[in-house]
C-alpha positions as CSV (number, residue, x, y, z in Angstrom):
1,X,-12.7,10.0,-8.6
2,X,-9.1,8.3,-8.8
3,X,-8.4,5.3,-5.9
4,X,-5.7,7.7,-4.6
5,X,-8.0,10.5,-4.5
6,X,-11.1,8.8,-2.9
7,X,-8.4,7.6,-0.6
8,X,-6.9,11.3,0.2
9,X,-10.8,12.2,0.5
10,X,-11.9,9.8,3.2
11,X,-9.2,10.0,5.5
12,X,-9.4,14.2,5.0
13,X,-13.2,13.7,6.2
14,X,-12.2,10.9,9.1
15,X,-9.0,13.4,10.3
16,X,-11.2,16.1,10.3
17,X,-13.9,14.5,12.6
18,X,-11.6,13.4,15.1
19,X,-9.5,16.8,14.5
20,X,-12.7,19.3,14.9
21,X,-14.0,17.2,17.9
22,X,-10.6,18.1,19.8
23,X,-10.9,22.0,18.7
24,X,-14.4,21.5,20.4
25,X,-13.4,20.5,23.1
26,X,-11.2,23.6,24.3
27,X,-14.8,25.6,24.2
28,X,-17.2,23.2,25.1
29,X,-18.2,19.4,26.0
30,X,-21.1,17.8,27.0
31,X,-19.7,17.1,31.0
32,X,-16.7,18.0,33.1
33,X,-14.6,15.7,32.3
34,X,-12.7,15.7,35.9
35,X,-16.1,15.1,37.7
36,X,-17.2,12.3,39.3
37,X,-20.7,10.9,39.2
38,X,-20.5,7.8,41.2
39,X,-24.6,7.0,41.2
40,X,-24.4,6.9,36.9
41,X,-21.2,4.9,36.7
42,X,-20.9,2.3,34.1
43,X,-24.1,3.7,32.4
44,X,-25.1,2.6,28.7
45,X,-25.3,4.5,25.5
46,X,-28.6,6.6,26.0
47,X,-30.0,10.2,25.2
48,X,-28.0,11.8,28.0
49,X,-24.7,10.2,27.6
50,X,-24.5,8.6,24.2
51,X,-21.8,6.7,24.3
52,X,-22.2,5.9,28.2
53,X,-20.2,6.6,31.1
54,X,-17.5,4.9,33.1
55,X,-16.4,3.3,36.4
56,X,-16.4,6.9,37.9
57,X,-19.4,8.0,36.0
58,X,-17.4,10.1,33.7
59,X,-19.1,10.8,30.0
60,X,-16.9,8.8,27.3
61,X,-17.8,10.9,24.8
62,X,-16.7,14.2,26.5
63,X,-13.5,12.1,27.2
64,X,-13.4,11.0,24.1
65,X,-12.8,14.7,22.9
66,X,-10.5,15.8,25.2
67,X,-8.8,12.8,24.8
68,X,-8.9,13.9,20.7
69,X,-6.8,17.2,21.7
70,X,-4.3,15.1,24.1
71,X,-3.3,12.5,21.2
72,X,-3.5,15.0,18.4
73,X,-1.1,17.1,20.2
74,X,1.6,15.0,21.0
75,X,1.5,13.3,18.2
76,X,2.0,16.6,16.0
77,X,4.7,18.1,18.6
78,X,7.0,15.0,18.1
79,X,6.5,14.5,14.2
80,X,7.8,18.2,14.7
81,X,10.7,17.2,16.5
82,X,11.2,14.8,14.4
83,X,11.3,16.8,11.4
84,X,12.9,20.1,13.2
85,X,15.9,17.7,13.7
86,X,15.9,14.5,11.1
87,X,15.8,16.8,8.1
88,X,18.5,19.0,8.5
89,X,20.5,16.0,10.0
90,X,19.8,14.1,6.7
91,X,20.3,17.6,4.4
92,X,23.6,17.5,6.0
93,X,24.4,14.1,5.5
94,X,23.7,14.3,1.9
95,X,25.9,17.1,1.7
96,X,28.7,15.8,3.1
97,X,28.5,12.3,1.4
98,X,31.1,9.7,2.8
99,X,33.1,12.2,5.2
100,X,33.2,11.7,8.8
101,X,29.8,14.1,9.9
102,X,28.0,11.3,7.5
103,X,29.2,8.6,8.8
104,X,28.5,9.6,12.5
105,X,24.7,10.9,11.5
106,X,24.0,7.6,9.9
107,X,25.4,5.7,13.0
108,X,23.6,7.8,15.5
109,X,20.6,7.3,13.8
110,X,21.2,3.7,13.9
111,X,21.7,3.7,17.8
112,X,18.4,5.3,18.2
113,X,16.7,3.2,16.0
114,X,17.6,0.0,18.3
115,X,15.6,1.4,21.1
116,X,12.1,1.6,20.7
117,X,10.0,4.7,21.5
118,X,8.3,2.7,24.7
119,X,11.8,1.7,25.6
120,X,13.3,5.0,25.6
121,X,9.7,6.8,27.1
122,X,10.8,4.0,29.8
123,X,14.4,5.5,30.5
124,X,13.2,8.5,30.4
125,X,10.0,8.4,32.8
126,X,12.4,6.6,34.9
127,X,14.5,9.5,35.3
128,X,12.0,12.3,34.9
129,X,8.8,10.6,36.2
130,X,5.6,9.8,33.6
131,X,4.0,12.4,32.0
132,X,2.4,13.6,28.3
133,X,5.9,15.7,27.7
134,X,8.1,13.0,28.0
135,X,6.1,11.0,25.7
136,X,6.1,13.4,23.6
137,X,10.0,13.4,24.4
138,X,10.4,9.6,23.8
139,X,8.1,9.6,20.2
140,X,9.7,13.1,19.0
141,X,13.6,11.1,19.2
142,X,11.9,8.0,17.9
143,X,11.1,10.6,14.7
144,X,14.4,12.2,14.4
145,X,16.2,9.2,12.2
146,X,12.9,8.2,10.2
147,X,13.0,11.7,8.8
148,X,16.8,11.9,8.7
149,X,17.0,8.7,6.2
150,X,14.6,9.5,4.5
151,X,15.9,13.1,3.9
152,X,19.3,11.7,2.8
153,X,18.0,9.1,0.3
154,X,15.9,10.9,-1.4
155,X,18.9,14.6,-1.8
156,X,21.2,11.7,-2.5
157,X,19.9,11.4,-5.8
158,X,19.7,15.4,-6.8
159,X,23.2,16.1,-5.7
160,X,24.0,14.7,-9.2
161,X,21.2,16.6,-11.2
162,X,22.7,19.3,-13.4
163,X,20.5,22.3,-11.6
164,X,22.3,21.5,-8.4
165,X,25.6,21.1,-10.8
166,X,24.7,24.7,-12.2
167,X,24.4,26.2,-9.0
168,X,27.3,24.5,-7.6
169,X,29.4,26.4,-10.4
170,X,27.9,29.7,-9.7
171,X,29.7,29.6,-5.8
172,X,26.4,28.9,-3.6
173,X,28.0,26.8,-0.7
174,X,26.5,23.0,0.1
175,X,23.8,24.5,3.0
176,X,22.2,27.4,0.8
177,X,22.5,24.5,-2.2
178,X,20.3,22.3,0.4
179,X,18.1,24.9,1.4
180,X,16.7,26.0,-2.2
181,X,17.4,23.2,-4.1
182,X,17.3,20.4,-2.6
183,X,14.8,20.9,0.3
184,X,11.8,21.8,-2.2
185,X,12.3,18.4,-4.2
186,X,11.9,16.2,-1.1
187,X,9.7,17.8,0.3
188,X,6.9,16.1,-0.9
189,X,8.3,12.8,0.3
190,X,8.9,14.5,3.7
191,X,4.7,15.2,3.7
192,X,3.8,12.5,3.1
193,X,6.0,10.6,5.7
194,X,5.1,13.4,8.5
195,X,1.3,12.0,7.8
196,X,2.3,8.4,8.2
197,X,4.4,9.8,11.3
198,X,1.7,11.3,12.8
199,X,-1.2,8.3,12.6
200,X,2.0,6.7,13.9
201,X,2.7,8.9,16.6
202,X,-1.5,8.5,17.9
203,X,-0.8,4.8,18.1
204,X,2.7,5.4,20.2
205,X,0.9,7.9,22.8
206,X,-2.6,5.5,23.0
207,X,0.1,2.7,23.8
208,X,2.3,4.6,26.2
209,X,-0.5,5.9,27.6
210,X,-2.3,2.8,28.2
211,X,1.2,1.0,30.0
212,X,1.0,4.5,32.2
213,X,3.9,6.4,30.7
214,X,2.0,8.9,29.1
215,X,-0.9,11.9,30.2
216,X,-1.5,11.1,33.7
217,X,-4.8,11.5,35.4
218,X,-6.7,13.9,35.1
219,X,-6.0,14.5,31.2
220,X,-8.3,12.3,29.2
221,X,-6.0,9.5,27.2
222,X,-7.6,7.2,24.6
223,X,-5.0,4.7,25.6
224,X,-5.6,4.8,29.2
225,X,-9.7,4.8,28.8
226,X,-8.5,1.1,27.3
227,X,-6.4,0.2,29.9
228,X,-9.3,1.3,32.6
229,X,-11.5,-1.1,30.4
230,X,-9.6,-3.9,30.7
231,X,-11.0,-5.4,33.7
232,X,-14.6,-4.3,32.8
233,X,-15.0,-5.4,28.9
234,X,-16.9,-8.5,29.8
235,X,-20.0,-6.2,31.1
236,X,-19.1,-2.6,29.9
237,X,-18.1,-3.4,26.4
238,X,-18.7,0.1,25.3
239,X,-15.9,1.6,27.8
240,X,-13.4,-0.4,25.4
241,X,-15.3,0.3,22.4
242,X,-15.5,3.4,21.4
243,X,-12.1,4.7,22.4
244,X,-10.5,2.0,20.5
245,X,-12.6,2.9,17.5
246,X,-11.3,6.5,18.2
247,X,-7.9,4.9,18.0
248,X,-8.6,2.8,15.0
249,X,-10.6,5.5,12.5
250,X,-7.9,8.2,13.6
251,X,-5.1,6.3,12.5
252,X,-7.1,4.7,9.2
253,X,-7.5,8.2,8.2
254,X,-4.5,9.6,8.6
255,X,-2.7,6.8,6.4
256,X,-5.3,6.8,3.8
257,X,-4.3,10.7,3.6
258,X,-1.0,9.8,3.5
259,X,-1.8,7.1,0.9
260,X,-4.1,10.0,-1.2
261,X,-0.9,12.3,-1.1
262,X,1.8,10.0,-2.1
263,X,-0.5,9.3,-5.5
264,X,-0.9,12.8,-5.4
265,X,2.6,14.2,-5.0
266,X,4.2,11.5,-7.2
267,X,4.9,12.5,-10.5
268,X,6.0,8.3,-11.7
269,X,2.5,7.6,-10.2
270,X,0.7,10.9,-12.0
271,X,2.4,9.6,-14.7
272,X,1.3,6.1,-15.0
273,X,-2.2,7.2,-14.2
274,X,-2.2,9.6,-17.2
């Protein structure tokens, strides 16, 4: 097995864990995870609740899971904003290469990318009040000039190929050219991106979350377990623990996917490994 391959392989396996868990959850977990069990609170790894409870007596591994399906989701809704919008901003950029709808793409993508997503989640909670759709809101616009620089540098290059010269010739207008030539040949770039996106996109919610701005009580977040944890790590270590690891071995897998495709997609790399 190749190094991109064992690396597409392990973080397949370490997605999948944290991906199946959240599936799981929607038809069963181990305890409510909205009730309260005062008289077991800050309980320690044990046969009933293996990866022990918390201040309120809630089961972190129940939480845990349900908090798998809250991060998962927005992280996949706003890498699909992000690529609903960015990519036929950047097909259209390419297109029109040096005229005035370029210029004000590139620009616009350039304004968003001087606020952060936690800066703009802050504008907008501050307008529309904190909540998991307006994270998803403040990553998804985060996304949109990633994948609409990305789109245009990589059709940049196959305006000038001669199949896109050939069907230039034969009348196809630039947004049909885009759609069936173009498109296909970046879309492996645009795959592997919307994995690196999406690990991305878990860290952005976990951080949002755990500053307040994102799922509000009483959705499970990883990144609000953590901030609950804070004030309790010197005793109850394992309330910290294992939703950070969550965090961590989520995120490692996804980019070692991401990783495993880019070797895998690549023809220069398939080539220099033949």
């Amino acid at each position: 097995m190749t190094g991109g391959n064992r690396n597409l392989w392990i973080g397949a396996v370490l997605t999948a864990i944290f991906a199946g868990a959240a599936v799981i959850s929607f038809l069963w977990v181990p305890y409510d995870v909205t009730a309260l069990d005062i008289a077991n609170k800050i309980k320690s790894p044990s046969l009933a609740h293996p990866l022990g409870t918390d201040h309120f007596g809630r089961d972190i591994l129940s939480m845990i899971m349900v908090g798998a399906r809250t991060s998962i989701a927005v992280a996949l809704v706003a890498v699909g904003i992000g690529m609903g919008i960015g990519v036929p901003l950047g097909l259209a950029a390419a297109a029109k290469k040096g005229s005035l709808l370029d210029e004000l793409i590139m620009r616009g993508n350039d304004l968003v990318f001087a606020f952060p997503s936690l800066l703009i989640a802050i504008m907008i909670t501050a307008v529309f009040g904190a909540s998991a759709l307006n994270a998803i809101i403040a990553i998804g616009v985060f996304n949109i000039p990633v994948f609409a620089r990305l789109t245009r540098s990589g059709a940049l290059s196959l305006w000038t190929r001669d199949y896109v010269m050939a069907a230039r010739v034969s009348g196809k207008g630039a947004a049909r050219i885009s759609m069936e030539h173009i498109l296909p040949n970046v879309l492996n770039l645009l795959i592997v991106q919307g994995t690196i996106q999406f690990s991305l996109g878990i860290l952005a919610e976990a951080g949002l979350s755990y500053v307040g701005l994102g799922a509000q009580p009483p959705i499970p977040s990883w990144g609000r377990m953590l901030a609950d944890s804070q004030t309790m790590i010197s005793f109850a270590p394992h309330m910290a623990l294992f939703p950070g690891l969550a965090i961590l071995l989520t995120v490692l897998g996804l980019n070692l996917m991401g990783d495993g495709l880019r070797d895998l997609l690549d023809p220069k790399l398939r080539r220099a490994r033949a």
